[in-house]
N, C-alpha and C positions, 0 to 999 in steps of 0.2 A: 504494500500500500504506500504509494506517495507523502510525501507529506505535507502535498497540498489538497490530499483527500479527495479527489474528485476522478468522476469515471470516467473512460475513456472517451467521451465527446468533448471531456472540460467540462462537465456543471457539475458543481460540490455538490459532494453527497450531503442528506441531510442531517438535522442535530439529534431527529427526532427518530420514534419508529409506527410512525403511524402512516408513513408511506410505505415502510416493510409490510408492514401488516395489513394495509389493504390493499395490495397487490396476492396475499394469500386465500386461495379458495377457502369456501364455508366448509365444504366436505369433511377438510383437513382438518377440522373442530367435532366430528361428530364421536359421538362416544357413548352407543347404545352403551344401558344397562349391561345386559347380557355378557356385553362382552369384556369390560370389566369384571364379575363373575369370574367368568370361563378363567381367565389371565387369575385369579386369587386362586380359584379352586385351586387349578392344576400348580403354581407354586406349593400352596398349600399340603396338597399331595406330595409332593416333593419333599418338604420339608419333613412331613411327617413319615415318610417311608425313610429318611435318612436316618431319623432319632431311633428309629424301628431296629434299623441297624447297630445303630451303636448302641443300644440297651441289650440287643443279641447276644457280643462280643467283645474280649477284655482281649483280643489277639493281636500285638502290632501291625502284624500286617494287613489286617485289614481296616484298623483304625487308623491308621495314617493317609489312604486313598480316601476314604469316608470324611476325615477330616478337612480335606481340603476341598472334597464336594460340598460336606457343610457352609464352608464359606462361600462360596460360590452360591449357593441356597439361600442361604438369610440373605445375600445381595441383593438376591432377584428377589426376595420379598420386599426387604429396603427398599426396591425402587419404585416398585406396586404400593408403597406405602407414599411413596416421594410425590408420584401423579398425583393419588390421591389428595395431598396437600398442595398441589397446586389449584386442587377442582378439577381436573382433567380425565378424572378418570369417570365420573358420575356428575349427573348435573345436581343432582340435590345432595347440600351443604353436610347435612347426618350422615350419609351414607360415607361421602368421602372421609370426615372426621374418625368414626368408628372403623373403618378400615384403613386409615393412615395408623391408630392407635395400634391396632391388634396385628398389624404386619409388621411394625417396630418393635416393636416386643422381646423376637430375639435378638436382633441388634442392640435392646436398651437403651431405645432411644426416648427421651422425654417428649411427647408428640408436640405438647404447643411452644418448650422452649425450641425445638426444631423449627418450627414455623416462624418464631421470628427470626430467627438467626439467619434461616435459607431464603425462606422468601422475602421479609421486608430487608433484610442487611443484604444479604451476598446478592440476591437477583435485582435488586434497586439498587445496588451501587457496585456491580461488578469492574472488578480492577481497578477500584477507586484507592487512591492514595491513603484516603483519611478515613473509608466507613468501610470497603470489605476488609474481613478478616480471616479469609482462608486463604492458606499458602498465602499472605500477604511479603513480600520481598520486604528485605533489610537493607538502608542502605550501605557505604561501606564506611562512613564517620559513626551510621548505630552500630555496626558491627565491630569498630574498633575501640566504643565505650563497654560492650558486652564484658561482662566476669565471665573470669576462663573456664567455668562452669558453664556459663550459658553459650558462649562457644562450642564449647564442645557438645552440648547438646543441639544449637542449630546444624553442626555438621554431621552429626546423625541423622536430624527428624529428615535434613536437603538432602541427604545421599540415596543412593538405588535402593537401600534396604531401610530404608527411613519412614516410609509412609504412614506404614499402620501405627507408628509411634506419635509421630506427628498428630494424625486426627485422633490419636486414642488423648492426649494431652492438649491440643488444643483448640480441639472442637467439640468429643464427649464432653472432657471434662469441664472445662472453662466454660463453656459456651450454653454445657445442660446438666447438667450434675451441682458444680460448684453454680451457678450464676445465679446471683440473685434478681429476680424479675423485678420491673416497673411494677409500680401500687398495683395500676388497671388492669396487669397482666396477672397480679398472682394467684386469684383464686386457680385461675388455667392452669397455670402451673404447677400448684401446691395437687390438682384432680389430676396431673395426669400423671407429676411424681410417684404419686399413692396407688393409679395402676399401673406403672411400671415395677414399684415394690410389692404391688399384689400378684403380676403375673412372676414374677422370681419364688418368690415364696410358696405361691399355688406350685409353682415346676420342683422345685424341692422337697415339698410335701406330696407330690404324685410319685418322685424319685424315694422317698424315706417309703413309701403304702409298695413298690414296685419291690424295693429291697428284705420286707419283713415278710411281704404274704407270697409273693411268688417267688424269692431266691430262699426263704425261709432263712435269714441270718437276723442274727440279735443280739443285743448288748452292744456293746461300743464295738462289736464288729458291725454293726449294724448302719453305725454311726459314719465311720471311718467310708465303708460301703456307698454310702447318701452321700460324701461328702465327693468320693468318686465320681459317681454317675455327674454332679454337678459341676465338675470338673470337665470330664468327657461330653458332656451334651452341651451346655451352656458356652461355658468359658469359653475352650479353646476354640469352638464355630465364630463365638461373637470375636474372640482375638485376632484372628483371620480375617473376617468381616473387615475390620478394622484397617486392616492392611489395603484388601482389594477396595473398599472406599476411596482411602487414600489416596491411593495410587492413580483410581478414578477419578479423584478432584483434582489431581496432581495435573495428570493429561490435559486436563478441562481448559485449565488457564496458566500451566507453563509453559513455557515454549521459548526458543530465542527470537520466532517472527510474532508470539505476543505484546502485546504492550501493556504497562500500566501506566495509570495516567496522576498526575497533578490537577486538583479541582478545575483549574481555569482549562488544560485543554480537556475533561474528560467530557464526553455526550453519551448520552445513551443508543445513538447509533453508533459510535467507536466503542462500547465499552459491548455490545451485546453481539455486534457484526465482526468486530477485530479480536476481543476479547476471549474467543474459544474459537474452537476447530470442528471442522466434523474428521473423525476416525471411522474408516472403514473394516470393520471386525474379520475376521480370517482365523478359522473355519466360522461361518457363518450359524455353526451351533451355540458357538457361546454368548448367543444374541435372547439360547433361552433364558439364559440368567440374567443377562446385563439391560433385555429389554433398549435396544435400537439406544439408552442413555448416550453413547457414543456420538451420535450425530446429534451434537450438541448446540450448533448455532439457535436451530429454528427453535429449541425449546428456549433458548435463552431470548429469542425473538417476541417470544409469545408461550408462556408458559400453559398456555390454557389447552396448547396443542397435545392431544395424549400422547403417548411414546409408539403407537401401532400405527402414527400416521407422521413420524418427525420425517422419514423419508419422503411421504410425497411434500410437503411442507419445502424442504430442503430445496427439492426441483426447483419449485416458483421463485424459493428467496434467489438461487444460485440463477437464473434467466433473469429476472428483475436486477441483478449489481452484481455482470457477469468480473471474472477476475476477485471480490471483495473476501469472499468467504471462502477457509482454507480445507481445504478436503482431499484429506490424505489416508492410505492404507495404514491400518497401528499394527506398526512392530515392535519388540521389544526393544533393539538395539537403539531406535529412537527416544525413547524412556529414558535408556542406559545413557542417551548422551545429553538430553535435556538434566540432567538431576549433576551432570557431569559439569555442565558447563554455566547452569541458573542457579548463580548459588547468589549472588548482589545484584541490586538495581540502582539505575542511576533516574531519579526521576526526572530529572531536567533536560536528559538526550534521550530518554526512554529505552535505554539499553542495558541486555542482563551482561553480566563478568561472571569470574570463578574468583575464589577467593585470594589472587594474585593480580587483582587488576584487570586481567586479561577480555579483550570484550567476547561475546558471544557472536561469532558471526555465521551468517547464513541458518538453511532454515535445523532445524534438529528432527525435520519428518521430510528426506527425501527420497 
């Protein structure tokens, strides 16, 4: 993108996205009931035939393949929960709440401080200097006031194995666990804390009723046993989760050809058309989990769009501001060199470095 921003005829694109958006068909909004359903059930099925398994077997090798299907499971609930709090998946406002709720679950996700955090912070101010706060870049004068501690921990959470550390720390936790909500928001809050600690508790108490009456163990081997299962079922899925999120939001808005902006140049068309990519998945299975999330622009365009219609979405916006929107195959070794090479930002050239100065050049998805 130039950096006089304007298409190839010469007229500046605009500041807004309400010429994105009504250049995109009605269609691309429709989102029977039904089919919504169908996309919960069969997750759901999923989910619960994996648990099925790992309450089977205490064998490594089969828990180690299962575990990593797990994560990949609660993801693709995660994201059926994600729609859902946009409104996108259902039109009526209950249906999507109480299934935003109950497909975060095993994620452990707080439903309404989620809501604000993702859609009023991160989707209203995407790659905004001063209001989002995911993956938000450091610059390299913060970076050189940081204690060697924190140092050393942004060079973890930014490196290739950093993700799931990263959003386990600064987005569970800070952003819905620890954060304390605005006055108007905490009854929300304080209700959906209380069913996230009620669906934990109900999953440990169906793990303790699993461990006495049907393995028939008791006493503080009984104890030890529950403690197991909630280890195996819960944790390690939601620790994983953690990771493939991350590494998802990671995708979303790092990159060396993304930008973040300073107040005075960000708009909401640089920040939703520049500001992400669309990834093209490969094998096209692991689209049952991840739900089309990857083609990312048009949901950032218009969230209202459900995830079973982001590709035909895509088409219009990419005919409507051919050249703007980046759309590229996701490989891993891209990943491996975005986390390689974004590690500081400069906001004033809008360019990433590595922690040696060094700039970021060209794109990191060729």
């Amino acid at each position: 993108m130039s950096s006089t921003h304007t298409d190839p005829s010469g007229k500046p694109y605009p500041k807004h996205l309400k010429e994105v958006i009504g250049g995109i068909p009605g269609f691309c909004y429709d989102n029977p009931a039904w089919k919504g359903l169908w996309y919960l059930f069969r997750d759901l099925l999923m989910y619960a035939a994996v648990v099925a398994v790992l309450l089977s077997t205490d064998n490594i090798f089969f828990l180690v393949p299962m575990w990593l299907l797990s994560g990949l499971v609660v993801s693709a609930l995660f994201v059926i929960g994600h729609d859902a709090g946009h409104r996108a998946l259902f039109k009526k406002k209950w249906m999507c709440d109480w299934v935003g709720r109950i497909t975060m679950l095993p994620s452990m996700h707080v439903y309404a401080a989620w809501l604000l955090g993702h859609n009023r912070v991160h989707h209203g101010f995407t790659v905004h200097q001063e209001r989002d706060f995911v993956w938000h870049p450091c610059t390299s004068e913060e970076y050189k006031d940081y204690s060697p501690m924190k140092k050393i921990m942004h060079r973890i959470e930014w490196s290739f194995f950093g993700a799931g550390i990263y959003y386990l720390i600064e987005v569970w936790w800070k952003k819905m666990i620890a954060f304390r909500a605005p006055k108007k928001m905490r009854k929300d809050f304080n209700h959906d804390r209380l069913f996230l600690i009620g669906g934990v508790v109900t999953g440990i108490a169906l793990f303790a009723l699993f461990t006495v009456f049907l393995k028939g163990i008791t006493g503080m081997a009984a104890v030890g046993y529950t403690a197991w299962l909630t280890v195996k079922i819960m944790i390690i899925p939601w620790l994983l989760f953690n990771y493939v999120i991350g590494a998802i939001v990671y995708l979303h808005h790092i990159n060396p050809e993304l930008k973040w902006h300073e107040h005075e140049a960000w708009t909401k068309f640089r920040a939703q058309m520049e500001g992400t990519m669309i990834f093209r998945v490969s094998p096209k299975i692991l689209n049952i989990f991840l739900h089309d999330i990857m083609i990312h622009v048009p949901h950032h365009v218009d969230a209202r769009i459900p995830f079973y219609n982001l590709d035909k979405a895509a088409k219009f916006i990419h005919a409507q501001y051919p050249g703007v929107v980046r759309d590229v195959p996701l490989r891993i070794r891209d990943y491996m060199k975005a986390t390689r090479m974004c590690k500081l930002y400069d906001f004033k050239t809008e360019t990433w470095m590595d922690y040696k100065g060094n700039e970021a050049t060209g794109p990191a998805a060729s």
